[in-house]
N, C-alpha and C positions, 0 to 999 in steps of 0.2 A: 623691527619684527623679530619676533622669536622663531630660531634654527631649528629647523626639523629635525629630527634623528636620522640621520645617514645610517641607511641600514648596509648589509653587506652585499647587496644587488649593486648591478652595474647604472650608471648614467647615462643619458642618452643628450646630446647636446647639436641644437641645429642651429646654427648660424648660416647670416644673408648679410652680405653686402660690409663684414668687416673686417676691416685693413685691406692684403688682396684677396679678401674671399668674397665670390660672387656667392654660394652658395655650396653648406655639405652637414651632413646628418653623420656624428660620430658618436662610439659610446666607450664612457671612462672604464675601465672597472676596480675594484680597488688594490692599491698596494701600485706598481710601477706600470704605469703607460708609457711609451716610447714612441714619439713620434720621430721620424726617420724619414731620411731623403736629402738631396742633395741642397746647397744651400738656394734660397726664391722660393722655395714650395711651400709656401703660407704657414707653415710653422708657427712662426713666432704671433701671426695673424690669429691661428686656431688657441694659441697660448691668451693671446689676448681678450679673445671670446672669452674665453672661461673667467679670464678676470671678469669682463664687462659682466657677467652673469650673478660673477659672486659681488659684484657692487662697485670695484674700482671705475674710475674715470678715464685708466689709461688705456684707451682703445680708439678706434678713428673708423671713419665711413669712408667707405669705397671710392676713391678719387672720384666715377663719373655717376655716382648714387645719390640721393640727398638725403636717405633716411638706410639706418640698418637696425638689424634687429637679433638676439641671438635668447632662445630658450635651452632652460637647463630642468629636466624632467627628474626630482629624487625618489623614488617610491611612488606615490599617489600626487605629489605637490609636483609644480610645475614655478621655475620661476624665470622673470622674464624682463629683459633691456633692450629699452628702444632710442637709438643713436639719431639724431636728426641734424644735417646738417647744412647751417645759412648763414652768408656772407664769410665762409670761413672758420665760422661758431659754433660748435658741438653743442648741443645739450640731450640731456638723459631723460628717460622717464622710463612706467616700470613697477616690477616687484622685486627685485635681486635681492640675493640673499643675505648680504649684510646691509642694515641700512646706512653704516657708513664704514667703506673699507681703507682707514686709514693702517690700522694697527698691521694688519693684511698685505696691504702695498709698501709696506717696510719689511718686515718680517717672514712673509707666506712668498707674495710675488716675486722670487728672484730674476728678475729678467734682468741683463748686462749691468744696464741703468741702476738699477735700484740702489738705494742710499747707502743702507746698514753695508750690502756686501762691498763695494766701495769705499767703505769708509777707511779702510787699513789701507789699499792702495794712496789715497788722497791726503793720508792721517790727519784723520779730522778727528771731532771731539770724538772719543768710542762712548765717554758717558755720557754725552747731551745726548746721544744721537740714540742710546740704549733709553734714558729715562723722556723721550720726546713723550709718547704716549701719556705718559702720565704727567696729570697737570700741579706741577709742582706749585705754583700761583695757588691754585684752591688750595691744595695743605695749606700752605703758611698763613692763606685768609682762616682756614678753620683752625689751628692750630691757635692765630691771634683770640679767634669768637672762644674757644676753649680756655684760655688763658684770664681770659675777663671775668667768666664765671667762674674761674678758680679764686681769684683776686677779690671777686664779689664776696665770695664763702669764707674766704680769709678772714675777710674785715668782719663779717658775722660771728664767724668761729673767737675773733679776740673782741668782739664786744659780751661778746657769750663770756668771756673768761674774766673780763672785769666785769660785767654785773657778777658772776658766782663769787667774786673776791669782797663785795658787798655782804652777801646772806649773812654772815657771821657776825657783824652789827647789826643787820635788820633782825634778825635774830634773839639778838640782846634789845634791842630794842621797844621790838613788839613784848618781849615777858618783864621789861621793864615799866612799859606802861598799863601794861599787865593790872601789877601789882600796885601802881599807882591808882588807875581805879579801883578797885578793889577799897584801896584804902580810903581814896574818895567818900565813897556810895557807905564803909562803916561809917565816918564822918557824918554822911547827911541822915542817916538813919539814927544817930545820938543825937543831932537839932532835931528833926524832928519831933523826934518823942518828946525831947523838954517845951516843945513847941503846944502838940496835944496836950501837953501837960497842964500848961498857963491858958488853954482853949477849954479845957476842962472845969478850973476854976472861975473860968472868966467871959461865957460866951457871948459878951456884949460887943466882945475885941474882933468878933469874925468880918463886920462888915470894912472895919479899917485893916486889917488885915488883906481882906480879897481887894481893896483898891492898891493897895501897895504890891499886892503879888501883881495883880494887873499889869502895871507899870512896869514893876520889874521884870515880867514875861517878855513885855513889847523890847525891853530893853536887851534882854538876852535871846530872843530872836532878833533883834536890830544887830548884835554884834557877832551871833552865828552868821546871818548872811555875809556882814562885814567880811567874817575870817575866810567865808566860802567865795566870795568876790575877789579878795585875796590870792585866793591861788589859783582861781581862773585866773585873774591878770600874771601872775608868776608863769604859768603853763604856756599863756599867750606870749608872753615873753623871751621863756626858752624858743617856742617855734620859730617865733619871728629872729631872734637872732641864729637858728641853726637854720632855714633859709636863707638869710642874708651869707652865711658862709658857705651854704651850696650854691648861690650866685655867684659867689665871689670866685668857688675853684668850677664854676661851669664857664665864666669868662676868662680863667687860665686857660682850661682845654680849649677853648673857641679859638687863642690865638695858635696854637697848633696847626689849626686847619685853616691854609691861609683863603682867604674867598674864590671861587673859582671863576673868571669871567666864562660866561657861557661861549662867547666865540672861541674861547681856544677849544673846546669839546668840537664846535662845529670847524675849526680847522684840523681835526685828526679826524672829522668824521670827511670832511674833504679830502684829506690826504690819503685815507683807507679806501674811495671812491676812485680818485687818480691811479692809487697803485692796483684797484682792482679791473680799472678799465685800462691799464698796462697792462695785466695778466691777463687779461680776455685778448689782446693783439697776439701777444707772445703765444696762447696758444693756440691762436687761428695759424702765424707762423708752424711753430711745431704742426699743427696737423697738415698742413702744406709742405714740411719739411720730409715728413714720414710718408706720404703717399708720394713723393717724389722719389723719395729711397726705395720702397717697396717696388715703383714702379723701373726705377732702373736695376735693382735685383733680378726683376721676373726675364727684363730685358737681356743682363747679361747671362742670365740660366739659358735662354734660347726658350723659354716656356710662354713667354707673350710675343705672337706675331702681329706686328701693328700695321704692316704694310700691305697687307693684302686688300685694306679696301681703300689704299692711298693709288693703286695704280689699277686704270681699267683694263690695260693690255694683259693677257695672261701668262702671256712668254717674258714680260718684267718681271711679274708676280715670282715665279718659278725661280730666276737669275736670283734675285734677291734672297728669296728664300735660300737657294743652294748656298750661296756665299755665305748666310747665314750659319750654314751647319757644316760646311766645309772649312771651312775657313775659320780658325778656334779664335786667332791671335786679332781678330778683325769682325767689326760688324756696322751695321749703317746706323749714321745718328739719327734719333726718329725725330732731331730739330729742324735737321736739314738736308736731311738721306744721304749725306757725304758719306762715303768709309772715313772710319778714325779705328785706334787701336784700342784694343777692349782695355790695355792696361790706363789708358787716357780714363775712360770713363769709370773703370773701379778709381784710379784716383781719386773724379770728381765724386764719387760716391763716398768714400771714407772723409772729404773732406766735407760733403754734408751730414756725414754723419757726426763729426765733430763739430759743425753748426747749429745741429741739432740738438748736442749736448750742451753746447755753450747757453743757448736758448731753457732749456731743461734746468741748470743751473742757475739763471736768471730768474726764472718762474720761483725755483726755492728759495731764492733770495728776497724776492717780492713774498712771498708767503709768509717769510719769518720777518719782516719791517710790515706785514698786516698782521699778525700776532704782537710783535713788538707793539703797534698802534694802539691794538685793542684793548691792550694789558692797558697799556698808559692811560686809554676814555675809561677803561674800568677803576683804574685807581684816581682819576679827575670826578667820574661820576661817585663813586666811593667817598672820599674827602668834601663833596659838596656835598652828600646824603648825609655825614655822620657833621659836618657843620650845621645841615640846616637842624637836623633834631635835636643839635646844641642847642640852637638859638632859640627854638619852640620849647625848649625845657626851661629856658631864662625867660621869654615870656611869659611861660606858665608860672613859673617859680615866682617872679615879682608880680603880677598879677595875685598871687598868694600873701605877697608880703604888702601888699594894698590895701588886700581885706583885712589881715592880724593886724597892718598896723589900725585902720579903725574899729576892730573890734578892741584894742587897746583903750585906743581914744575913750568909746562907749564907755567901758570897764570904770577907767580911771572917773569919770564922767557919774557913772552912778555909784562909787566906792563915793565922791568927794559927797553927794545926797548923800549919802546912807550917814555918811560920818556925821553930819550937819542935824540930819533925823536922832543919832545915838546921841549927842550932845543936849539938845532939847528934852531928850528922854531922861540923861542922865539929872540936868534940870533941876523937873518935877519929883524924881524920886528922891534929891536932896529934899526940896522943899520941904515932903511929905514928912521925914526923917526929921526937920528943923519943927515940926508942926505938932508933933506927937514928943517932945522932948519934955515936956513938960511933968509927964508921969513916970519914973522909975519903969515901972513894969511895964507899960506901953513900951519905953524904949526899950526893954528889954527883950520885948516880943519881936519890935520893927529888927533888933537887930539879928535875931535870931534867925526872922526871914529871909533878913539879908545875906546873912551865913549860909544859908539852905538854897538862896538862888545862885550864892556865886559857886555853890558847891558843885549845882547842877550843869551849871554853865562849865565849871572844869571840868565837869562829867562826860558830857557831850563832846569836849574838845578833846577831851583825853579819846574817848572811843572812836570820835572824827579820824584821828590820828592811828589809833592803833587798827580802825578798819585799812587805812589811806596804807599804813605798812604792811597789814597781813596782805592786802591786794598785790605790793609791790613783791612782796617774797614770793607770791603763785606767780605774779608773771614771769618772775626771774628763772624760779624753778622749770617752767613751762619753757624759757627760751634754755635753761640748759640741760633739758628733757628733748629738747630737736639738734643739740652736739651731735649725736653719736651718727643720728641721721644725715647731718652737714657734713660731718665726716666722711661717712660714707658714700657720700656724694663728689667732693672731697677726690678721694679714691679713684673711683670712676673717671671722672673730669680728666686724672692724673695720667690714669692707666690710657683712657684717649689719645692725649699730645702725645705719649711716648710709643704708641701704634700706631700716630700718624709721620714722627718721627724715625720709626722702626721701618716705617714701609717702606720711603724712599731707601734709608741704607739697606732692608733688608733685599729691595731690586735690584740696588746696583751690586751688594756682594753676591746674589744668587747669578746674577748675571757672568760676575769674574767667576765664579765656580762652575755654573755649565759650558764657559766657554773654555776654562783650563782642563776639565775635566774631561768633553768631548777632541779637543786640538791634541791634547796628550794619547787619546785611543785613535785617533784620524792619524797622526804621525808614527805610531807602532804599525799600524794596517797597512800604510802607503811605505813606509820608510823610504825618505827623503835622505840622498848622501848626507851627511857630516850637518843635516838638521837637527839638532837636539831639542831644541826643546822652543815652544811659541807660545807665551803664556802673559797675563794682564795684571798686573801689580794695581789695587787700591789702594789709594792714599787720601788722608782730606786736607785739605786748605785754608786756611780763612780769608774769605772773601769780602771786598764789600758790596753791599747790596740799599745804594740809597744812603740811612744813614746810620744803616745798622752794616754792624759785623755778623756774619753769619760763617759755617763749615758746612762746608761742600765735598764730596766726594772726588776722587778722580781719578782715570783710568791711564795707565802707563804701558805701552806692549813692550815689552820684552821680547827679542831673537837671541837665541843661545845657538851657538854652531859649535860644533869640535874640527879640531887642525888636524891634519896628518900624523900630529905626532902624538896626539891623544887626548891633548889641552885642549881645554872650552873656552869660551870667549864669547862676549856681547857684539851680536851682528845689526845692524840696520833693516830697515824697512824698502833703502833702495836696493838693497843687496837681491832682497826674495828674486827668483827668476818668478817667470809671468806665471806659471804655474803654482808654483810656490804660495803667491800673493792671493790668485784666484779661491784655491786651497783655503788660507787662512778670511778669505773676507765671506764665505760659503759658511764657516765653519760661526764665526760671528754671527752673521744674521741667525743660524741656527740655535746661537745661547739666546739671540732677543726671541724668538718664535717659543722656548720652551721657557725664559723666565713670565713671560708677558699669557702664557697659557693660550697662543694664541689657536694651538688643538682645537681648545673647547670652542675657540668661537668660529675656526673656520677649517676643514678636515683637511683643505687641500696644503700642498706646498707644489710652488713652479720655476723648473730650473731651465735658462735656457744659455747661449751664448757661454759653453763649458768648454771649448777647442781646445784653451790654451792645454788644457788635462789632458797628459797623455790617457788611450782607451784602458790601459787595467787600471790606473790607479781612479780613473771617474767609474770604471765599473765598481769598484769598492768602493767609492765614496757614495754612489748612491744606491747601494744595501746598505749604508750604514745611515743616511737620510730616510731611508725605507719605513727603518723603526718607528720615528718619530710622525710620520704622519700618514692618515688613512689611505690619502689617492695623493700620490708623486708624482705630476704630470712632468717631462723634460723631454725636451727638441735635440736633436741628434744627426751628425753627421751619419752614414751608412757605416762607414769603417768603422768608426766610435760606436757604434751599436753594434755590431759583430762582438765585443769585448763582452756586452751582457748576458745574462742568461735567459734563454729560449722559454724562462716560465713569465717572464716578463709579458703583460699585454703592449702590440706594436699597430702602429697607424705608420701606413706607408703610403697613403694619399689622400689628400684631404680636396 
């Protein structure tokens, strides 16, 4: 769906029944919201909302709900996610406002979790993880599709350049037979006349005459068809052997693409089945995992009393309660009402919450071996597409060389008639010539005819010829009359691969450049002791890829620290304190959010889970987040929110 215009009016957002929100009617407005309050107070739940709204997946239904539902009202448009949930199994339906929020839930989404910002803490790839969005598989397929029709225009452009290396004897040619007619046709016009001449004196000579031209006609048409029979079979010829040699290199390319058995296709389409009915457990888990956390959050905040309709006595009720809120270090387990120490149960909480993560990390591990899968059926289904329209072109192709060879056959077949016909003919016209010998002048005339037909006869072959040339110099001229166009074409094709070339590195360098550029103004603003400098070195590499070499990008971070005594020096990744880290993995998602434009596709950006920051240096860090995107929604301790400024919009209960 196409994004509305986010005009400068506030949002109105009502959610029901997601994460621990039973139900609440909040509105964004633009530039910083602050949500505030102590930690359990649906924070992260109302942060979630707005995901689930703008289209992410990562949201959950109310542990004792089965469906929720949350609206996000922009100006006049209203857009809308309904969470439903059975056996454990989330699914979506709706209008939200991306129709798919991946690019978003890397880049925009910062919740704890999120990848990009993690990704420095973890040091994982910065460049896979920066060019994920972009499908580098389709470049290198279009870049291949592009390269073909370069190679095609190639092979045009140098046969274009050997016929023009021809014109220059076709050239000579055609003005050499030129002139050879020419010379001909005065010839037959000097028989002639001596011809009228002896027709003049002698008109008794015409009826022997027209029988011998007779004969001779039949005979110089019997040897024009010949000559023209000729070079159909010659033309027949070249064809048939320049498809037998496109047979020959279409069954080299065939053994390229080795056969694909169809089961292995449906063994990765089983396997992408397996690991996607894995990822469906995993995230019935996860969502089991999180409304367990949320629900012992609210637990230990003192904000959910579960006990009151566990006991009918009312002087229980009260006892329980009191302990509850007297008592800090202490509270009842709602498993089995014993007292246990709050610190037991935060325990078991961080440590689902690291279960959670572990799970979470499973789930992107299954997603990227169903990517891996899919790539592999795309290039299985790929190699058997470009086999079989092999094979269908070698069909066609001998199927072709089926029919030239018996239009051959034919050819040959009435050239050997024809020859059999000219021989009979040529005969009679001895005969004729043996029959009229008797008279001087008689033979003088037959031979004069004979001079006159075989004149005509070289006439005809002569002009056969020189039309057959002048044709072949137009088409030549015509195919190097569409050069400049090829060319040009050419060009284009060219300028393509090196824009689709250019894209990938011009991502990955925009990327090192917004993030060196922002981390160097984020480290002036906050000044970090004896932090000098947090910056991303690109390099490329040559990789292999299959059974090609190819160069690839790559991203290196760099920690520059200074010593007491004024020297710099290269620090580590384990080194950053927690803050430090939080700091630099903020500041990253931030280059993927501005190289990827992901502004234009979605206004918001959501920061949560920011503690380890002390309150001034996150109060500057988010006016300097501010900048870059329309509505900065971010969850906040009270203290940590004390550090902001008061023009800030604040939600203090949800």
């Amino acid at each position: 769906m196409a994004q509305a215009k986010v005009s400068g009016n506030s949002i109105t957002l009502q959610v029901k029944n997601i994460g621990g929100i039973t139900e609440t009617t909040v509105d964004l407005s633009p530039g910083v919201t602050v949500l505030t309050g102590r930690n359990a107070t649906n924070r992260t739940s109302l942060l979630r909302a707005i995901m689930a709204a703008l289209g992410s997946d990562d949201a959950t239904v109310k542990g004792e709900a089965d469906e929720g539902y949350v609206e996000m009202t922009i100006g006049d448009t209203t857009y809308t996610r309904r969470l439903s949930q059975e056996n454990g199994t989330i699914s979506t339906s709706g209008d939200p406002y991306l129709e798919g929020a991946t690019i978003a839930d890397l880049f925009a989404f910062l919740l704890e979790t999120n990848d990009a910002r993690q990704a420095v803490a973890r040091e994982d790839d910065l460049r896979e993880l920066i060019m994920r969005p972009v499908d580098t598989d389709e470049i290198e397929r279009e870049i291949d599709r592009y390269r073909s029709e370069r190679d095609d225009i190639d092979r045009q452009l140098e046969n274009i350049r050997q016929l023009a290396r021809k014109l220059p004897d076709l050239e000579s040619e055609k003005s050499q037979l030129e002139k050879e007619i020419n010379e001909k046709k005065e010839e037959l016009q000097t028989v002639e006349a001596e011809i009228e001449e002896i027709d003049e004196n002698d008109p008794e000579k015409d009826e022997q005459k027209n029988e011998y031209d007779e004969k001779f006609e039949k005979l110089k048409d019997a040897r024009s068809e010949l000559e023209s029979l000729r070079r159909d079979l010659e033309t027949q010829r070249e064809s048939l052997d320049a498809l037998k040699t496109e047979r020959e290199e279409l069954e080299t390319d065939r053994e390229e693409y080795d056969e694909v058995p169809n089961g292995r296709i449906n063994d990765i389409e089983t396997d992408i089945q397996r690991l996607r009915d894995q990822k469906d457990r995993i995230n019935s888990t996860i969502n089991d995992l999180q409304t367990v956390i949320e629900f012992n959050e609210d637990l230990l905040d003192g904000s959910l009393d579960i006990f009151s309709d566990l006991h009918e006595d009312g002087e229980n009720t009260e006892a329980v309660t009191d302990q509850l809120l007297e008592d800090s270090d202490e509270l009842v387990c709602w498993t089995c009402g014993n007292e246990t120490e709050t610190a037991q149960i935060e325990t078991m909480v961080e440590r689902l919450r690291d279960l959670h993560e572990q799970h979470m990390e499973e789930r992107r591990s299954i997603d990227e071996q169903i990517d891996e899968l899919n790539e592999k059926r795309h290039q299985l289904e790929e190699k058997k597409r470009q086999r079989k329209q092999i094979e269908t072109r070698i069909e066609n192709v001998s199927e072709e060389i089926e029919d030239r060879e018996e239009k051959v056959t034919e050819l040959k077949e009435e050239k050997g008639d024809l020859a059999d016909q000219i021989e009979t003919l040529e005969t009679e016209v001895e005969e004729l010539e043996e029959e009229d010998d008797s008279d001087n002048d008689d033979n003088e005339l037959l031979k004069l005819h004979k001079e006159a037909n075989r004149l005509e006869v070289d006439i005809d072959q002569l002009e056969a010829d020189f039309e057959s040339v002048t044709e072949e110099i137009e088409r030549i001229e015509n195919r190097v009359n569409e050069r400049e166009d090829l060319e040009d074409q050419r060009e284009e094709i060219q300028q393509e691969i090196e824009a689709l070339r250019d894209k990938v590195e011009t991502l990955e360098q925009g990327a090192v450049t917004a993030f060196n550029t922002h981390m160097e103004s984020i480290l002036d603003i906050l000044s970090y002791e004896n932090l000098e400098r947090i910056w991303i070195e690109r390099t490329e590499e040559e990789v292999r890829e299959g059974r090609q070499t190819v160069t690839k990008g790559r991203f290196t971070l760099h920690i520059v620290r200074s010593s007491e005594s004024g020297s710099v020096y290269e620090d580590t990744i384990n080194h950053l304190s927690e803050s430090e880290r939080e700091v630099t993995g903020l500041v990253f998602a931030l280059a993927g959010y501005l190289v990827h434009d992901v502004h234009e596709i979605v206004p918001f950006m959501i920061l949560d889970s920011v503690e380890a920051i002390d309150a001034g240096r996150l109060s500057d860090l988010i006016d300097y987040f501010q900048e870059h995107a329309k509505y900065l929604v971010v969850a906040l301790l009270e203290e940590d929110a004390q550090a902001l400024s008061d023009e800030h919009h604040r939600i203090t209960e949800i």
